[in-house]
N, C-alpha and C positions, 0 to 999 in steps of 0.2 A: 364551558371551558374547564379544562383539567385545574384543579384542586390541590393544595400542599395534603402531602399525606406520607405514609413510610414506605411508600416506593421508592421514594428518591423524586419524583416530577414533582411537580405544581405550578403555582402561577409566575410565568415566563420573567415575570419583573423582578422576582425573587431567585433567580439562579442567574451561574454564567451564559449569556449568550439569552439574555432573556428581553431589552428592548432592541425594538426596532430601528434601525439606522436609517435615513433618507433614501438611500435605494433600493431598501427594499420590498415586498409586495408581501400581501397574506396569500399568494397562490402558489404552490410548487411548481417549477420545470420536474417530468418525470421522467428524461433520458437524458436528454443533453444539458440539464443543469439539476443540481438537486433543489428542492424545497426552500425557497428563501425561508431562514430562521434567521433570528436577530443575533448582532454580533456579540461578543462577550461584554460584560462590564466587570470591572473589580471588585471581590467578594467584600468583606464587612471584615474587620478584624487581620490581623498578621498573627505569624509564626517565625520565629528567628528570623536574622537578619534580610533587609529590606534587599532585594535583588536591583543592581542598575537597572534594568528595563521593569521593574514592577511597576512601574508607575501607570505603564498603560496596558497592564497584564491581570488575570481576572487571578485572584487570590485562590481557586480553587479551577484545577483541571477542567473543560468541558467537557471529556472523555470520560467521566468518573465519577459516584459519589466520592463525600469529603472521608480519607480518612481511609479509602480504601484500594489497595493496591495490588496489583496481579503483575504476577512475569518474573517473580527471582529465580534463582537457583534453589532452590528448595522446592523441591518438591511436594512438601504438605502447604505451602503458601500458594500455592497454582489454583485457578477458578477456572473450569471449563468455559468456554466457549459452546452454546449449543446451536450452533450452524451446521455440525461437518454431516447431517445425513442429506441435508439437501444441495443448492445452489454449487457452492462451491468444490465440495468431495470430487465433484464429477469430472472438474477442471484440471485437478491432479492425478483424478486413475489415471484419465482418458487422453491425455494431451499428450499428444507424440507416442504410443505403445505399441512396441514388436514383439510382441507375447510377453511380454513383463518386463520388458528393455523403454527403459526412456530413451528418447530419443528426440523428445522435444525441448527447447529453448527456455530461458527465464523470462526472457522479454514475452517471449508467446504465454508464459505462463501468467505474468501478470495481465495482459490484455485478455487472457479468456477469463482469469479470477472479475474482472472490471464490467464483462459480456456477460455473467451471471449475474450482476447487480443492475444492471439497464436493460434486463428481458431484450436481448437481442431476438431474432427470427432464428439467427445460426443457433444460437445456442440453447432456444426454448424449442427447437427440432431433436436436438443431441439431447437435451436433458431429458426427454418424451420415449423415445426409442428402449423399447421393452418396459417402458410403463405399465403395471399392473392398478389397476383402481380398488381403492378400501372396501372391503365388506361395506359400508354402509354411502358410501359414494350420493346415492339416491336423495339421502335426507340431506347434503351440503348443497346438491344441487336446489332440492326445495327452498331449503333457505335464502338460498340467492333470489329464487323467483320471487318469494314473496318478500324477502326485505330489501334486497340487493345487496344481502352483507351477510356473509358465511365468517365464523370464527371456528377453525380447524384449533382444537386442543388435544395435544397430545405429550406422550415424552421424546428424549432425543431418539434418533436412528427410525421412529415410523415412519416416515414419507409425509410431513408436512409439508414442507417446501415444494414437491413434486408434485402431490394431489395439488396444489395453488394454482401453480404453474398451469397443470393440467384444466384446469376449472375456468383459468382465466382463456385458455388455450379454446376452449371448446364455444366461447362467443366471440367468433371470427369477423362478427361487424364492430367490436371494440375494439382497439389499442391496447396491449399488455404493457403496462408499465409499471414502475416502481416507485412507491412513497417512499425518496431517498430522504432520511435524518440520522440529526448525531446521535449518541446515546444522551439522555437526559432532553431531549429538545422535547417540545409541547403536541400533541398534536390534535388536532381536532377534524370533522368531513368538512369546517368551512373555506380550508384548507384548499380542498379539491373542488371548490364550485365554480361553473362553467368550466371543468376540466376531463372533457368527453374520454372515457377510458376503463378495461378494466383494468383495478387498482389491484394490487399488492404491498400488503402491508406485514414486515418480515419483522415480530417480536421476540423470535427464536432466544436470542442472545439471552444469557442473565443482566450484559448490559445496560439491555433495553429497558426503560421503564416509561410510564406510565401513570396517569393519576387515576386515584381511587374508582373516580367516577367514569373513567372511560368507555364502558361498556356501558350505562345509563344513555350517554352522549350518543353513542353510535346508535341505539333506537332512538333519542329524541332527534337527531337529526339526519334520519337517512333519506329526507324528503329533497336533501340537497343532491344529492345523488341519483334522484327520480325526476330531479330538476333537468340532469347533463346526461342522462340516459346510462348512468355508470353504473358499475358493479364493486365493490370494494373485496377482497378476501384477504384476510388476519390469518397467520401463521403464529400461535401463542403458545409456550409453555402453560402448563397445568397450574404452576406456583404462583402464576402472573395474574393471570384468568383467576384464579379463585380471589386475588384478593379486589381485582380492578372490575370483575367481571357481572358482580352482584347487580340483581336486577335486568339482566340480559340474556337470561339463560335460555328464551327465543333466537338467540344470535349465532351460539354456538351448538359442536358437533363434535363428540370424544373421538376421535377417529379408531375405526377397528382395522390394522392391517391386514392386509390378501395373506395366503399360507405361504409360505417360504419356497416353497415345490414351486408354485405359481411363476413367482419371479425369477425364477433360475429359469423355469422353462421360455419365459420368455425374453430374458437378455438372451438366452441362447441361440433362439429362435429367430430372433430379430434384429439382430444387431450383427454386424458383417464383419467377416465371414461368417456363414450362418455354421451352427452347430448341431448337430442330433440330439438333442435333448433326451430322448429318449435311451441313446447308449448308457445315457448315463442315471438319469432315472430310474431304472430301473432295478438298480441295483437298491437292496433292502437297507444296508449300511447306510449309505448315503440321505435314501429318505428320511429314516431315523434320525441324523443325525441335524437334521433340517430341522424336522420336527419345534415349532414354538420359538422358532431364529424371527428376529426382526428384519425388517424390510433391508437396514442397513447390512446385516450379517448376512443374508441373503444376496448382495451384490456382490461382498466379497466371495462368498462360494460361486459364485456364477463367471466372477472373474480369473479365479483358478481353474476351474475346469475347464472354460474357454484355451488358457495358457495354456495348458495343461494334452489338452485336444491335440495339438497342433505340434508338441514339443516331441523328441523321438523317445525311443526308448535304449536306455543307454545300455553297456554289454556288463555293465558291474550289476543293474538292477535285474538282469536275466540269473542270475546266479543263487542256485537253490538254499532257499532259508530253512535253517531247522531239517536239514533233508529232504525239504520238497520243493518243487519248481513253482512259482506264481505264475499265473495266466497272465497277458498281455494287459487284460484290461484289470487284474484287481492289479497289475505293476501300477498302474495308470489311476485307480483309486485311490490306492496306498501314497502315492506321489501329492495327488489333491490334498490329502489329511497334512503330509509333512510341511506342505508349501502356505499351508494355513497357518502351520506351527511355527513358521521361519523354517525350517528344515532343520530347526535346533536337536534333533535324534540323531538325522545323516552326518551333522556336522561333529558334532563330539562324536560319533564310530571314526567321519575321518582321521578328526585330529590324534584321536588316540593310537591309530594306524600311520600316521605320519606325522612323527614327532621331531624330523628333522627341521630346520629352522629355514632352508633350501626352498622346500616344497610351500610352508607356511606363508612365507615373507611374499614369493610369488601368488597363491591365491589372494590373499590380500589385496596385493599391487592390482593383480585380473581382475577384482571385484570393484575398485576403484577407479580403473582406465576401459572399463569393457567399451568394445569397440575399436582401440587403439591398435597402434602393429604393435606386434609379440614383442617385437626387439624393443620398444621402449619400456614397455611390462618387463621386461626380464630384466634392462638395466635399471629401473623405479627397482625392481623385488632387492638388486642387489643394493643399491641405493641405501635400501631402507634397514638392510642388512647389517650395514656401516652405523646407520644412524642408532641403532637399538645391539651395539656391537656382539654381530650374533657371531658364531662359529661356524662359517659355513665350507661347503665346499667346492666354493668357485675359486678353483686353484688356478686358474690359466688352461688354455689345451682343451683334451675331452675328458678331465677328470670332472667327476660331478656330474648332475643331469642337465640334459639340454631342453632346450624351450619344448620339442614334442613331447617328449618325455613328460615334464612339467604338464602342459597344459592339458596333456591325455590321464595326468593325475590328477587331476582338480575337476574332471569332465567338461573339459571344456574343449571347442571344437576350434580350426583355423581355417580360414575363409578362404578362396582364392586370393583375394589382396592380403595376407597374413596379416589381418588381424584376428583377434580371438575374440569368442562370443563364448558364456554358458549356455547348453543344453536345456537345463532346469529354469523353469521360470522363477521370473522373484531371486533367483539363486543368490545374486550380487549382494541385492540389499542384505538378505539373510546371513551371507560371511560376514560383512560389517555388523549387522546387529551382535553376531556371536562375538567377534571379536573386541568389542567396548565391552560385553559384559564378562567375559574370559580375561580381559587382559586391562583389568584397568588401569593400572600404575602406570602404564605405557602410551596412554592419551598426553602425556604434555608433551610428547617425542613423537607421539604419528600425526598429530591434529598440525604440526606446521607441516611438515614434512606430506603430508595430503592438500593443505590450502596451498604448497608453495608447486605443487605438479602443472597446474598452468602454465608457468613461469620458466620451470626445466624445460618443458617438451612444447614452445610458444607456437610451433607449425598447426600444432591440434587444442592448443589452448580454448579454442568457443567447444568444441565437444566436449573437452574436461570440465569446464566452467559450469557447463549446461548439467551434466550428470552429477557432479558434485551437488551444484546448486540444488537440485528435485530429491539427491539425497538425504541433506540438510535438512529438508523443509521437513521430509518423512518423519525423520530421525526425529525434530525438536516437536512435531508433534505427536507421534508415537512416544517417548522419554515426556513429554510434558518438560522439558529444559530449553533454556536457549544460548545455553554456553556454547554447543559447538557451532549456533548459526552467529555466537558473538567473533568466536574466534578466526571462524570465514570471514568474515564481513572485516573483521578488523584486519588480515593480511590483504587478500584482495584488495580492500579502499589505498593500502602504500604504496600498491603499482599502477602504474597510468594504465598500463595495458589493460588491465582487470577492472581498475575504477566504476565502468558503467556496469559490468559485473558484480559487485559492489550493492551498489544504487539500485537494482534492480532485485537481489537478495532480500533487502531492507524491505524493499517493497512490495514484494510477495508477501513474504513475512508478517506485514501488517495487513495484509488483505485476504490472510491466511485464514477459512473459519474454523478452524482451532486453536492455532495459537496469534490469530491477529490480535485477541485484543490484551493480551502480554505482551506483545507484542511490539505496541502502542504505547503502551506504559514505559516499555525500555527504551524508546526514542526516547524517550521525554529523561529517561534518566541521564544516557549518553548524551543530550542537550546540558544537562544539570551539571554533569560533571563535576558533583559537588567535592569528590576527594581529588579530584586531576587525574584520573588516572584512563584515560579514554583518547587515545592519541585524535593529533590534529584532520588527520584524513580520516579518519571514522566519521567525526562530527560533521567535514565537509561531503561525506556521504548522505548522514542523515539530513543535513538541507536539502542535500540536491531532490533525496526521493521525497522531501515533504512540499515540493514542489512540481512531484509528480502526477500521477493516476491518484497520490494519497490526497494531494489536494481538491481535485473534485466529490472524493468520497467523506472526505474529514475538514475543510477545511477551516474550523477554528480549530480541532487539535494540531492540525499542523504549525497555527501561527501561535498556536501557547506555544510549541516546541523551538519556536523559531526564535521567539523572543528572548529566550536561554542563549542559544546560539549566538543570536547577533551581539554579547556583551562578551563576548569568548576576542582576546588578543590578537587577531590572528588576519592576516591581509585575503588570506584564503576560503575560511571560513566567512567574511563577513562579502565577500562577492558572490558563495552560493547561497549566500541567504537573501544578495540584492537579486540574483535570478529568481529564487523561487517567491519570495514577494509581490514580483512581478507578476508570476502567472498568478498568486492569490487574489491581487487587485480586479482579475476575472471573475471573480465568484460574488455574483452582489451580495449576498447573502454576509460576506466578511468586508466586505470595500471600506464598512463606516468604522472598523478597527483597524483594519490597512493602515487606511488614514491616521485614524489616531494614533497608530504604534510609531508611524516614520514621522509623525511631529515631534511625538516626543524623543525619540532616539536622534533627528536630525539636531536638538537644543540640548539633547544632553550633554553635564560634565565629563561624562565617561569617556575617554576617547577610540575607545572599542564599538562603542553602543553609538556614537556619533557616524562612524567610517561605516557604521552597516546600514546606517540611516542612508547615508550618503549614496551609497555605492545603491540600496534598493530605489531611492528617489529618482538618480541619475538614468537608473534602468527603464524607469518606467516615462521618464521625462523625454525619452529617445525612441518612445514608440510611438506608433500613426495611427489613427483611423480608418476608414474607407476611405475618407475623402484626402487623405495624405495631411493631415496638418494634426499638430500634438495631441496623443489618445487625451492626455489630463484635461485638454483646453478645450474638448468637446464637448461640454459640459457649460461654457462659456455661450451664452446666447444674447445675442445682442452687443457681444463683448462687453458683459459683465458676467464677470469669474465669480462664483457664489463664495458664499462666506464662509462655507464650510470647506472651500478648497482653498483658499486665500491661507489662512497658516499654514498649510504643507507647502505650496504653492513657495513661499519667500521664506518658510524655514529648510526646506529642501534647497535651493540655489544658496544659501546662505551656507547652508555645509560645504558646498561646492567651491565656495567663495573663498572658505576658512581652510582647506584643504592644503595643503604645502605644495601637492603634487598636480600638475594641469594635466589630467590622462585626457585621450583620446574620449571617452566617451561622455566627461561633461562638454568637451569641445562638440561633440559629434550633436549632444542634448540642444547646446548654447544655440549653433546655426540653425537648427531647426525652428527653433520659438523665433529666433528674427527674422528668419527666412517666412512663418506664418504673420509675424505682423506687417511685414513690407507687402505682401500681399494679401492682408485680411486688412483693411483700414479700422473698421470698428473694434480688431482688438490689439493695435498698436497701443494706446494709451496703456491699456489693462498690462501689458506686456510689459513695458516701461518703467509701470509703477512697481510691478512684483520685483524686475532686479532693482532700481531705487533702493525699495526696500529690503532687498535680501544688502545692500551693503549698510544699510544704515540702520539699527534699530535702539533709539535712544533710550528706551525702557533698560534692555541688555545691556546695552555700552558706556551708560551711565553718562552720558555726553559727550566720552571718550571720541577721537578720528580714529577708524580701523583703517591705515593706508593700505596691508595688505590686500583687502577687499578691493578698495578701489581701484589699485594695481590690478587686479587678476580680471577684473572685470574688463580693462582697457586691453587688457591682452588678448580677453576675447574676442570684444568689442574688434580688435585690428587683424585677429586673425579671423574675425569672419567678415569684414571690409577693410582692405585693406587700405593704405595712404593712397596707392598708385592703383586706380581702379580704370580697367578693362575699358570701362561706358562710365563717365562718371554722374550721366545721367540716370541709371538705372535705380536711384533713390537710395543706395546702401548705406551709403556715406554720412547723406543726410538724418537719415534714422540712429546712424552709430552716434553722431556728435548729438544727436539727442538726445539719446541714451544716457551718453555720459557729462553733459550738460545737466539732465535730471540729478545724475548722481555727485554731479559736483554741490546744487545748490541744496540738497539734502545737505550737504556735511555741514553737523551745527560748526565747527570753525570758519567754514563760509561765512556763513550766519553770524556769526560773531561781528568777525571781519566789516560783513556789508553794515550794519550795526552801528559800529567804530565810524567806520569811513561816514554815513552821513550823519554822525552824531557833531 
């Protein structure tokens, strides 16, 4: 077993999320569940004041050593992420692209981010295609044969992840799957026994850690792996591996990557539409300039040139420099370099050549709606005109330039359906990158006035949403910032329309492997909201997505986050925090702090932290099994409800009970459980006793009568049988007045009463 040491791991009973809860198992699910790891406990020790929900909240992140934090605005405080050469990079060249036009969705985005973490087939094909193999390929594969366990070390952007990928890819009678864990969780091969597969194990991250002896472990125990016929392959950092790795130096493989030539020629070569490699190869400059590029840099040259390939040649780049005419194809090299560069040289010659605010305002508006008709571009340009009160010269009439004019200034072209496309590939992004670093003073004037273009032009709102959204993403992780994916997120969540737009941003964002695990962090602050300053729909944004795709990949950091949440005032907030609960209760791995969070939130003082108790109990108390009778009561055998569900069980209906307001869905909850004891006889009693008990609990009420309990209860009790029944044989009636027969002779002033009377 892993060891405490200065990675940050050690032994599980000693961190967040470190014993084991009753359901769950020492074996991971490797695609359709992650890894059962033990749910959080509460750290040792506090820091300022006590939070309402701390009580069943782990003192210390499970996303994080103590102490240490990534994701502000500052930019010397940011910690890379070192995922982006592999798994995920690929998800965002490649998803949706028209020669360097996004064109794909955020929804699509986060499901291929989620498809590189569960080795789909689809996406271990896509990630494969123009694969070049390391210089030393030969010795990872030895390794496997004779241990069944290769450790690929290397730095970010070589092709760790890919060679994995590739390695697990080429033993076609295993299963490729994924050892899914949080950061800080334990891990050991006993993990994986009787778990026929090959294994990936993705330590890339700084994240990730590790105990000392893990590398010892993995040769004392690879006999378990020899047991289930697997293979395991480690994707480590250098800084990881040297200090966890001692001892194992059988295990691993420094990888040496392919030449840079190589992999250009073969994304080129192989990837559709195919490319001549050669037109371009050929050239000296370019080889050169290859020359000692990483696998990572390598991709990106391979993916301009492909653009690039395909994109025309405009009639301003035919125009003689220096006095002499450029040949077609060094236009076409020259283009490669600037598109590498953002096109940051072409753009300051334009700006300097079009200094009117006319021609600017519109480029802009085009680099931000590409795709759109002209005529919404041209009225966004003037829009925006107003907004940054330029001078311009949209006098009415034809004074001034018109959209051709415009858009054949900015080389941009117009479609049959007038919309407007650029020419140049990357072009878009490249105006917006010049322009935040050109014009900064003027982001607190263009950043609403960009998040609110949904909203204006609502007929093309999913296209705008969508391009905005993959620009964001670029932008926060290119800039290393996430002010402008806070300040999307934050307009987007106040419109309905936008909302799942929203929810969907957040969510990439955290699944993002560059800036996911800042990412992560800033939920957790926007949760916090320790100064108030994070409006109320933001926060019901961050429920909603932490009970997304995030919750299968994270879910104890999603329910630290939640726990913030659910003590937040707010009727809104504390219902996507009963939805996303909901789906948490799904993940065994977290069920045994489910539980303990909605017991203690269903009995707290707080009245905040009580309604989210509520509102998640009610949620989860109105859902079914296969066999259609209450998911919680499945659990119930022999009708007896175990003891570990018995306090959620009558402190949940008791929220319910205590509630002012009779909603639909404790109603909807109520019938269900009566409707399963009328027809389950063995857990009628059980059923009986939990409301009993949810109206009466003498410890809490000090001997006190809570009549509103027993009111509300009767009210159910008659709206789910009523006085004047249908059949009044069908037993309802009889079971209601039992019910509340039980709940009368609980009340100690019964008791009292019966006492008196035969005293």
């Amino acid at each position: 077993m892993d060891q405490p040491d200065a990675t940050g791991m050690g032994n599980p009973e000693n961190e967040p999320g470190g014993r084991t809860s009753p359901e769950t198992t020492d074996k991971p699910e490797a695609v359709t569940d992650p890894p059962p790891t033990p749910a959080p406990e509460p750290g040792e020790g506090t820091a300022g004041p006590l939070h309402p929900a701390s009580a069943d909240r782990p003192e210390q992140d499970p996303s994080q050593p103590a102490d240490e934090l990534v994701g502000d605005e500052e930019l010397e405080d940011w910690e890379d992420d070192d995922e982006s050469e592999g798994a995920s990079p690929r998800t965002i060249q490649r998803i949706g692209t028209n020669n360097g036009t996004v064109i794909g969705n955020l929804h699509q985005t986060v499901s291929r981010l989620v498809q590189a973490r569960t080795l789909t087939s689809e996406w271990i094909d896509e990630c494969l295609v123009g694969f070049v193999e390391p210089k030393n390929i030969r010795a990872a594969r030895q390794k496997l044969d004779e241990h069944r366990i290769v450790v690929l070390v290397g730095d970010r952007g070589i092709g760790r992840y890919t060679t994995a990928v590739h390695l697990l890819h080429e033993r076609q009678e295993l299963r490729p799957r994924q050892v899914r864990r949080e950061p800080n969780d334990s891990f050991n091969l006993d993990q994986l026994k009787d778990q026929r597969g090959a294994w990936l194990l993705d330590l890339r991250s700084e994240e990730q850690k590790v105990g000392e002896d893990f590398g010892q472990n993995l040769l004392a125990d690879k006999a378990i792996l020899e047991g289930s016929q697997s293979i395991l392959v480690v994707a480590v950092r250098p800084n990881l591996w040297e200090i966890t790795g001692r001892g194992a130096d059988d295990l691993a493989v420094p990888l040496e990557h392919p030449e840079a030539t190589a992999i250009v020629r073969a994304r080129l070569e192989q990837q559709q539409p195919i490319v001549p490699a050669d037109e371009w190869l050929a050239d000296e400059g370019i080889v050169k300039k290859l020359g000692g590029r990483k696998p990572d840099d390598a991709v990106r040259w391979a993916n301009a040139i492909r653009a690039e390939h395909f994109a025309p040649v405009l009639e301003e780049d035919l125009k003689a420099v220096d006095g002499r005419k450029l040949s077609r194809t060094q236009i076409k090299i020259n283009n490669v370099l600037e598109a590498l560069g953002s096109w940051r040289t072409h753009l300051r010659t334009w700006h300097i050549e079009n200094p009117d605010s006319d021609r600017r305002n519109f480029l802009l508006a085009a680099a931000l709606l590409e795709g759109s008709p002209v005529g919404d571009i041209f009225e966004a340009a003037a829009n925006l005109s107003q907004k940054l009160k330029d001078v311009t010269n949209h006098r009415g009439g034809q004074s001034g330039p018109g959209i051709i004019e415009l858009a054949w200034s900015i080389g941009a072209t117009l479609t049959r359906q007038d919309t407007l496309r650029f020419q140049r590939p990357d072009y878009a992004d490249a105006v917006l990158e010049y322009f935040w670093v050109d014009r900064m003073p003027l982001t607190d004037i263009v950043v609403p006035w960009m998040a609110n273009l949904p909203v204006t032009y609502p007929e093309h709102a999913e296209r705008i949403t969508n391009r905005l959204g993959q620009y964001v993403l670029r932008y926060s992780a290119h800039h290393k910032s996430l002010k402008l994916l806070q300040d999307v997120a934050t307009q987007w969540s106040s419109h309905n329309s936008l909302k799942d737009h929203a929810r969907d941003l957040i969510t990439a964002g955290a699944l993002h492997p560059v800036i996911g695990r800042a990412m992560r962090d800033r939920l957790k602050k926007w949760a916090q909201d320790e100064k108030g300053k994070f409006t109320e729909d933001l926060k019901v944004a961050v429920a909603r997505a932490c009970g997304g795709p995030l919750a299968g990949e994270y879910p104890k950091m999603m329910l630290y986050r939640l726990s913030f949440l659910a003590a937040a005032p707010s009727n809104k907030i504390a219902q996507a925090v009963g939805e996303s609960m909901q789906k948490l209760w799904h993940q065994p791995n977290v069920r045994g702090q489910v539980r303990s969070n909605l017991s203690t939130w269903c009995a707290s003082d707080d009245s905040a932290l009580r309604e989210a108790g509520r509102r998640s109990f009610m949620a989860l108390a109105q859902e079914r099994n296969t066999s259609g009778i209450p998911l919680l009561l499945s659990s119930a055998a022999g009708g007896e409800i175990p003891r570990s569900d018995q306090a959620l069980f009558i402190g949940g209906w008791r929220s319910g009970l205590d509630s002012p307001s009779l909603d639909e869905t404790s109603a909807s909850a109520f019938k269900l459980w009566m409707d399963t004891a009328l027809q389950i006889p063995s857990l009628r009693g059980s059923v009986v006793d939990i409301f009993t008990r949810a109206v009466h609990d003498p410890a809490a009420d000090r001997g006190q009568y809570i009549a509103d309990r027993f009111l509300r209860l009767t009210h159910f009790a008659y709206n789910w049988a009523p006085a004047a029944l249908p059949d009044p044989q069908d037993g309802r009636s009889a079971l209601r007045e039992s019910l509340l027969a039980s709940a009368r002779e609980a009340d100690p002033a019964h008791q009292l009463r019966t006492s008196y009377t035969e005293s």
